[in-house]
KOLVEX-868685 format. One record per residue (C-alpha): x, y, z; residue number from 1. Coordinates in steps of 0.02 Angstrom, whole numbers. Each point is the difference from the previous one (the first is absolute). Example, Ala and Ser with C-alpha at 12.3 -4.5 7.8 and 13.67 -1.06 7.14 Angstrom:
@east=615, north=-225, up=390, n=1
@east=69, north=172, up=-33, n=2
This chain:
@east=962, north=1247, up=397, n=1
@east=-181, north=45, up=-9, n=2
@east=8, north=105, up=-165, n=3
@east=84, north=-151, up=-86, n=4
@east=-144, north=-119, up=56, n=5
@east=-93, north=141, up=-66, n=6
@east=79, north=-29, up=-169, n=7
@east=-10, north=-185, up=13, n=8
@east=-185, north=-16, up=60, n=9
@east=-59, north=138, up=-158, n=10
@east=127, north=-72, up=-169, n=11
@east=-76, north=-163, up=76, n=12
@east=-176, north=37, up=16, n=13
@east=-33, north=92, up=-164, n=14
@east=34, north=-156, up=-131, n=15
@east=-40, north=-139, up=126, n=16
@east=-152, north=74, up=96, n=17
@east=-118, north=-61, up=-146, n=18
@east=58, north=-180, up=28, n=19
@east=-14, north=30, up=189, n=20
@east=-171, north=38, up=-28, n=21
@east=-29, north=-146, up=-108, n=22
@east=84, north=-135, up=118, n=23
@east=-80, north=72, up=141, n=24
@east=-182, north=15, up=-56, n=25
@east=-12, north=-172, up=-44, n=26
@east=108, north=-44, up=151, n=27
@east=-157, north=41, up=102, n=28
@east=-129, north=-93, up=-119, n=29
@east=104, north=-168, up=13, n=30
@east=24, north=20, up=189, n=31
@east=-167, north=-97, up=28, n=32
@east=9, north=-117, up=-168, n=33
@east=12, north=-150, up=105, n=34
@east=-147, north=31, up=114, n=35
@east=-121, north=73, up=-156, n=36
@east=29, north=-163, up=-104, n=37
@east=-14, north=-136, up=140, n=38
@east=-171, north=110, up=24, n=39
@east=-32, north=-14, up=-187, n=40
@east=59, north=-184, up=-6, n=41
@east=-45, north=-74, up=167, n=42
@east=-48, north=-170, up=-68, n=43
@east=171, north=-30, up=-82, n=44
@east=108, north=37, up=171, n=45
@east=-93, north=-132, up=117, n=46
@east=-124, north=-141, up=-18, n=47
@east=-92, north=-88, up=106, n=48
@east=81, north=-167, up=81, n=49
@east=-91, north=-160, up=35, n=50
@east=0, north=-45, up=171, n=51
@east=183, north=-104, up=23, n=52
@east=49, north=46, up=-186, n=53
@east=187, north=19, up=4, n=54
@east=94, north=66, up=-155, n=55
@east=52, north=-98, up=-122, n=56
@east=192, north=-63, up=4, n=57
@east=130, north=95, up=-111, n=58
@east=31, north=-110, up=-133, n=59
@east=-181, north=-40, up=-27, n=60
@east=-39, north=200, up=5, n=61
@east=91, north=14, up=-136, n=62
@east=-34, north=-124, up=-97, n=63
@east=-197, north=37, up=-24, n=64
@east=57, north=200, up=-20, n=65
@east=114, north=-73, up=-154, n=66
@east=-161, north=-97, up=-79, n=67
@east=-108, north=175, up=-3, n=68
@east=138, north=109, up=-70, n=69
@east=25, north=25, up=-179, n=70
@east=123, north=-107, up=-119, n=71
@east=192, north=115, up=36, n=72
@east=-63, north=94, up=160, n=73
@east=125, north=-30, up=130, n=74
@east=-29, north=17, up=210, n=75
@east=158, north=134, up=65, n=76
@east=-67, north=-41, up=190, n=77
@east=-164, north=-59, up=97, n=78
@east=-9, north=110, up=141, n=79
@east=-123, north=-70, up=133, n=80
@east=-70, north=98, up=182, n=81
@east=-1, north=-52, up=157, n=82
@east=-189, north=57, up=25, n=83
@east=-127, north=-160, up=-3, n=84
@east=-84, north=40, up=-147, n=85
@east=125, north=117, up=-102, n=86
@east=14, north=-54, up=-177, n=87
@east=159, north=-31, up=-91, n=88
@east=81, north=132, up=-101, n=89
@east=90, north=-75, up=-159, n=90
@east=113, north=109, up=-106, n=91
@east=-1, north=-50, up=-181, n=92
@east=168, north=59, up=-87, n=93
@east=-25, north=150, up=-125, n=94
@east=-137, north=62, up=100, n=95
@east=74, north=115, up=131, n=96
@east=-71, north=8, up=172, n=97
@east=-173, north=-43, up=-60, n=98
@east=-31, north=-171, up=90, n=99
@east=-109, north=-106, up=-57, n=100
@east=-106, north=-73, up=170, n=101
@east=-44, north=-185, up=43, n=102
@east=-85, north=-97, up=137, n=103
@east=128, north=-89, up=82, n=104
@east=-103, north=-109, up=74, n=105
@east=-83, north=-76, up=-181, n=106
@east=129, north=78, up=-107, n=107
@east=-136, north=82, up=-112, n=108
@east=53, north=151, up=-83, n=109
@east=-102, north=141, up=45, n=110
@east=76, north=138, up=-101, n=111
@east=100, north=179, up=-2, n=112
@east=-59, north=139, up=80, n=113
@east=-133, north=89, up=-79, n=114
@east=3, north=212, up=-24, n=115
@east=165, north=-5, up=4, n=116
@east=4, north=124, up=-166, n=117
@east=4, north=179, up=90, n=118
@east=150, north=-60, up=143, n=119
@east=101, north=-66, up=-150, n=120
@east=-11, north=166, up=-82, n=121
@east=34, north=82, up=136, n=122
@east=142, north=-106, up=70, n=123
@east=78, north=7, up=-183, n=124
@east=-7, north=208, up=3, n=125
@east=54, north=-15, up=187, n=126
@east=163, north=-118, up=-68, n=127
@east=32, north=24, up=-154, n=128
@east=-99, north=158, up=-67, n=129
@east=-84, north=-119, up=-129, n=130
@east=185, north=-53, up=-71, n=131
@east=-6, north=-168, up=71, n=132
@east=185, north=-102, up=-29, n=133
@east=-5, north=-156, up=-94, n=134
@east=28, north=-102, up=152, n=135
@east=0, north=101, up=129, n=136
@east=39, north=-159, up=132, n=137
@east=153, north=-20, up=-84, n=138
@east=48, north=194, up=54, n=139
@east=0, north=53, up=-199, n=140
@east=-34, north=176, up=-23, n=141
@east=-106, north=133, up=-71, n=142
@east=-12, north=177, up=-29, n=143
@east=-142, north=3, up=111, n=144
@east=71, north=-105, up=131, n=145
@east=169, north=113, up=24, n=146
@east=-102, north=151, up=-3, n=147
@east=-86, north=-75, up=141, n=148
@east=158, north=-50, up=83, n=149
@east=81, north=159, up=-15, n=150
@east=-160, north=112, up=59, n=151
@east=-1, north=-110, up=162, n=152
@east=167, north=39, up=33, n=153
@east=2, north=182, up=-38, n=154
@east=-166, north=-1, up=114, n=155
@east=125, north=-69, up=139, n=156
@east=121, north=139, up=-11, n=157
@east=-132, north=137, up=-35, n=158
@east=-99, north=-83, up=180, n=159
@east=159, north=11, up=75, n=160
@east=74, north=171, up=-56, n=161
@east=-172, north=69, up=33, n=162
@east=-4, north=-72, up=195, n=163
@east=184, north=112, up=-15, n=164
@east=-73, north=157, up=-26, n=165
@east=-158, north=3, up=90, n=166
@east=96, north=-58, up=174, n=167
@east=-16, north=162, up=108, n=168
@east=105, north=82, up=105, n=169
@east=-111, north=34, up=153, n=170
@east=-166, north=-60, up=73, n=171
@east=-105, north=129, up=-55, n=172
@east=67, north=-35, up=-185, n=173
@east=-61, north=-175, up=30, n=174
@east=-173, north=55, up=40, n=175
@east=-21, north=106, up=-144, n=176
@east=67, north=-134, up=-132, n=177
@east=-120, north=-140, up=87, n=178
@east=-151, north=119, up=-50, n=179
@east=-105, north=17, up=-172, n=180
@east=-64, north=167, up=16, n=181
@east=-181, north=33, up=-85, n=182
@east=-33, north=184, up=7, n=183
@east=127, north=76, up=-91, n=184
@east=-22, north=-44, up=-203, n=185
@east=36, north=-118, up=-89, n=186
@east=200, north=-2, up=-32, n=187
@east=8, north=4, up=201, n=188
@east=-109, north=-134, up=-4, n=189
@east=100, north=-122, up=-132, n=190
@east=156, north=56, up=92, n=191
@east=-57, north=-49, up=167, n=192
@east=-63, north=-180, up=-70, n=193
@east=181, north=-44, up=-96, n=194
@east=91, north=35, up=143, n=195
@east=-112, north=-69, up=153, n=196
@east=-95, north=-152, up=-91, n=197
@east=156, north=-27, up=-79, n=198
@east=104, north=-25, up=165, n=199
@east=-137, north=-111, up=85, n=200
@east=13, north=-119, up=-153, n=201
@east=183, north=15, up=-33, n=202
@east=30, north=-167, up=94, n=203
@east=-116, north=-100, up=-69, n=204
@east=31, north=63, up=-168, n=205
@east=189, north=-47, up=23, n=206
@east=-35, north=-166, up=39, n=207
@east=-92, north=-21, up=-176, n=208
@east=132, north=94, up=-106, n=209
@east=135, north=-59, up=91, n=210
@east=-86, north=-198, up=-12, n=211
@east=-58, north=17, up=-198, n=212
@east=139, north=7, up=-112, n=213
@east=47, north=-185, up=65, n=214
@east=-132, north=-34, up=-137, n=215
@east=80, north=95, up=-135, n=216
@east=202, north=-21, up=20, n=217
@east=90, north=-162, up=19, n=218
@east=137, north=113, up=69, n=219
@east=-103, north=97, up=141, n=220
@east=-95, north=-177, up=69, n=221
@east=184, north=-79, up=9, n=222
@east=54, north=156, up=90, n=223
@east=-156, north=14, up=116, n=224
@east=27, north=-204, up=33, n=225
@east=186, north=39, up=77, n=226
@east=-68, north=144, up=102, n=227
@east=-155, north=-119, up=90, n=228
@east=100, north=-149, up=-14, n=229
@east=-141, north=-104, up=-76, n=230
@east=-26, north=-96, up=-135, n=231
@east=-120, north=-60, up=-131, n=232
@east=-45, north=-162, up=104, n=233
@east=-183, north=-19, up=-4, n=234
@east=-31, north=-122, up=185, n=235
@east=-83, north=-153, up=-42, n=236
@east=-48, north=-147, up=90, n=237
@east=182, north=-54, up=31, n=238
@east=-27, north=-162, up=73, n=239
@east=-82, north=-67, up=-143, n=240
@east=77, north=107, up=-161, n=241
@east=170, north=80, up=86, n=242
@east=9, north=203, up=-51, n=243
@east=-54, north=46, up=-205, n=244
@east=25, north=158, up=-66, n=245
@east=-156, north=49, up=-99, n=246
@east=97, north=94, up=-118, n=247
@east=97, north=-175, up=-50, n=248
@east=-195, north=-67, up=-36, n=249
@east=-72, north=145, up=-98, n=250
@east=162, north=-13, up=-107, n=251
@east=-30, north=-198, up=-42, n=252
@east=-161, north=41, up=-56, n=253
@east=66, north=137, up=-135, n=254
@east=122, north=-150, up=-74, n=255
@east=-73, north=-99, up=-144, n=256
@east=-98, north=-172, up=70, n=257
@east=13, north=-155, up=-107, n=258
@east=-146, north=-129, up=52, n=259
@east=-105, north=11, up=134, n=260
@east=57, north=72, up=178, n=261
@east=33, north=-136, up=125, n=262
@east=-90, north=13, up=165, n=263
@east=131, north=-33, up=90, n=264
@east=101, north=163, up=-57, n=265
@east=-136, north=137, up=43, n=266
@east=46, north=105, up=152, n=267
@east=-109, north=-9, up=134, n=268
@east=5, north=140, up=131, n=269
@east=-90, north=-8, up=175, n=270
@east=-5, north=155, up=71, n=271
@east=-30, north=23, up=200, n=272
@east=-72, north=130, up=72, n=273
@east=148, north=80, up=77, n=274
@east=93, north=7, up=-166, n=275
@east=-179, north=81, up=-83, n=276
@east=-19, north=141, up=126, n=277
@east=197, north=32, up=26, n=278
@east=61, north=-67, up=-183, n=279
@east=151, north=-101, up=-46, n=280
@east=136, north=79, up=-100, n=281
@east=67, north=149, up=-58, n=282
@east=-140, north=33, up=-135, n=283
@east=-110, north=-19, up=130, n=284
@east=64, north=108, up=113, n=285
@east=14, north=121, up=-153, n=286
@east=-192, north=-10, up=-48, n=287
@east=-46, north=24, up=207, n=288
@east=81, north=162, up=-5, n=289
@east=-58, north=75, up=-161, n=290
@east=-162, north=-58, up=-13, n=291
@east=-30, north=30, up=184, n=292
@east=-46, north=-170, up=65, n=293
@east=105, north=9, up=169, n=294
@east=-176, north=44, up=102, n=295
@east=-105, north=-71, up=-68, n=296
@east=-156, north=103, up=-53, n=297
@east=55, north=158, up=123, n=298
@east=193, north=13, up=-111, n=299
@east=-114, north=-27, up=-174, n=300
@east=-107, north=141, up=51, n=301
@east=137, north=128, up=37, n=302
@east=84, north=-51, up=-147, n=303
@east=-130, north=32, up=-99, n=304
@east=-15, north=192, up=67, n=305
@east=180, north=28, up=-23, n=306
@east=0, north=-57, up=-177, n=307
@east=-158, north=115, up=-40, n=308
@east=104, north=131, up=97, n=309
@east=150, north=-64, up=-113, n=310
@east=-90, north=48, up=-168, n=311
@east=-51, north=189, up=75, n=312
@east=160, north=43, up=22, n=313
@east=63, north=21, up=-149, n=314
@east=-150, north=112, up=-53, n=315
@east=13, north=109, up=139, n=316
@east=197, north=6, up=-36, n=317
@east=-14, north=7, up=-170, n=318
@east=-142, north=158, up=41, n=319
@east=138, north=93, up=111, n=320
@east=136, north=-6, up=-128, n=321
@east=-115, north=71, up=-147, n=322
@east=-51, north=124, up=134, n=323
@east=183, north=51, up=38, n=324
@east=49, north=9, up=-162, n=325
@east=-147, north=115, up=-37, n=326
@east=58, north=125, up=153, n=327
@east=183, north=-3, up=-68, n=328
@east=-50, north=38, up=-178, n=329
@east=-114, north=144, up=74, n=330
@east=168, north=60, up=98, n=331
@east=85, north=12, up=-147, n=332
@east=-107, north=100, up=-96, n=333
@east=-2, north=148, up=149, n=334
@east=182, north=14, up=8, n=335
@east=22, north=67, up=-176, n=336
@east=-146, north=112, up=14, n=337
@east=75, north=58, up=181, n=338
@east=147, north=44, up=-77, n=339
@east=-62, north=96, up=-120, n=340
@east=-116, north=112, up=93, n=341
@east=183, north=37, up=93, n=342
């Protein structure tokens, strides 16, 4: 069983391990993305409320957000806080997840994030290795984006045949492979740190290969959906708007608009603060686990060492195999000369 993980976890790594490394790397730059730009942007997430200021009305939110847009830009969703003083995030069809932010309170548009340049590179490498799909919302594909896909899955059955082979048979196997040794060159060394680092991470590495190609395939999110049993309901105020599916309003805003948009049509989502810390929804549950959200800072910060740990491991793998290809070459050339000297 073990040599055929063996097999697995190798004609795996060698033509995915470069996209492993990719994914991974800029895994752990986007695990704090959210907390560097509300540092960098701080006066578009809250503003300061006038003593009894309440926020304005839905309809009447909406309506001063339509007068500042452009001529043909079209509201998907309004997403509003439940923190006195959050601003409202309005997504503008054709422009991703880049929100544009406005005082709810006056309904003056303050703006879109600012130095968001870098994170979009990144995030675009991360997802789609540049190769971004036409609409990728829509679930169209790209070369980029099925590379992706498929290197996260491979990365799930390389994790898993990997945890295979390095289970040990007794307890003082178990000590040895939980140890980096340091004094014993360098191959030791890179051995020591694929197998150990790589078993401490395994888990939380699983949960972000296992959780990522939901963003790639159609196929693999409808499959994950039936295992959780969740859908793609995204929990609104349902009292006063009844349960939306915020796919449904990113997809009106991609149709072609004739006039001006009523009002009275824009979504209007009040999130509480159970549904922001726990999320509502399967692609909320889905972004918790991969982006490492389901503790708060303490889950961000371990995800962020297992994806650096993530990207070393195919370098140190990728080191062994040249390594034991050079030894067997080297065996091959003393046989022949062995049996000569016979």
């Amino acid at each position: 069983m073990k040599k055929f993980c063996l097999k697995i976890h190798r004609w795996l790594a060698i033509p995915f391990g470069v996209f492993i490394f990719i994914i991974c790397i800029t895994g752990a730059i986007l695990v704090y993305q959210t907390e560097i730009q509300k540092a960098l942007n701080s006066d578009l997430y809250h503003v300061e409320v006038p003593s009894g200021a309440k926020m304005l009305p839905d309809k009447e939110l909406a309506a001063k957000i339509l007068d500042q847009l452009d001529e043909g830009q079209y509201i998907t969703f309004i997403q509003l806080g439940y923190e006195e003083g959050a601003t409202a995030q309005v997504n503008i069809a054709g422009m991703g997840q880049k929100n544009l932010f406005v005082n709810p309170y006056t309904g003056v548009v303050l703006g879109y994030p600012r130095y968001t340049g870098f994170f979009d590179g990144v995030k675009s490498l991360h997802r789609w290795l540049f190769n971004k799909p036409e609409n990728h919302q829509q679930g169209t594909l790209s070369a980029g984006r099925i590379i992706v896909g498929i290197s996260a899955i491979a990365m799930s059955l390389i994790l898993i045949t990997g945890i295979i082979i390095w289970w040990p048979k007794n307890r003082k196997m178990l000590k040895a492979r939980l140890k980096v040794r340091t004094g014993k060159g360098f191959r030791w060394f890179a051995y020591d740190s694929h197998v150990s680092l790589g078993i401490y991470a395994a888990v939380f590495l699983l949960l972000m290969s296992l959780t990522g190609p939901t963003w790639s395939f159609q196929w693999y999110k409808s499959g994950a959906q039936a295992v959780v049993g969740a859908s793609d309901d995204f929990r609104v105020d349902e009292k006063r708007h009844g349960r939306k599916n915020v796919m449904e309003f990113r997809h009106q805003g991609t149709q072609a608009q004739v006039g001006k948009q009523n009002p009275e049509d824009v979504n209007v989502m009040h999130i509480s603060q159970s549904q922001q810390q726990k999320g509502g929804g399967f692609h909320m549950l889905m972004s918790s686990l991969h982006m490492g959200r389901w503790a708060g800072w303490f889950s961000k910060l371990i995800y962020l060492i297992a994806a650096v740990i993530g990207a070393t491991l195919p370098l140190s793998g990728y080191y062994m195999w040249y390594k034991r290809t050079q030894l067997q070459r080297k065996a091959k050339n003393i046989k022949p000369k062995e049996q000569n000297g016979q």
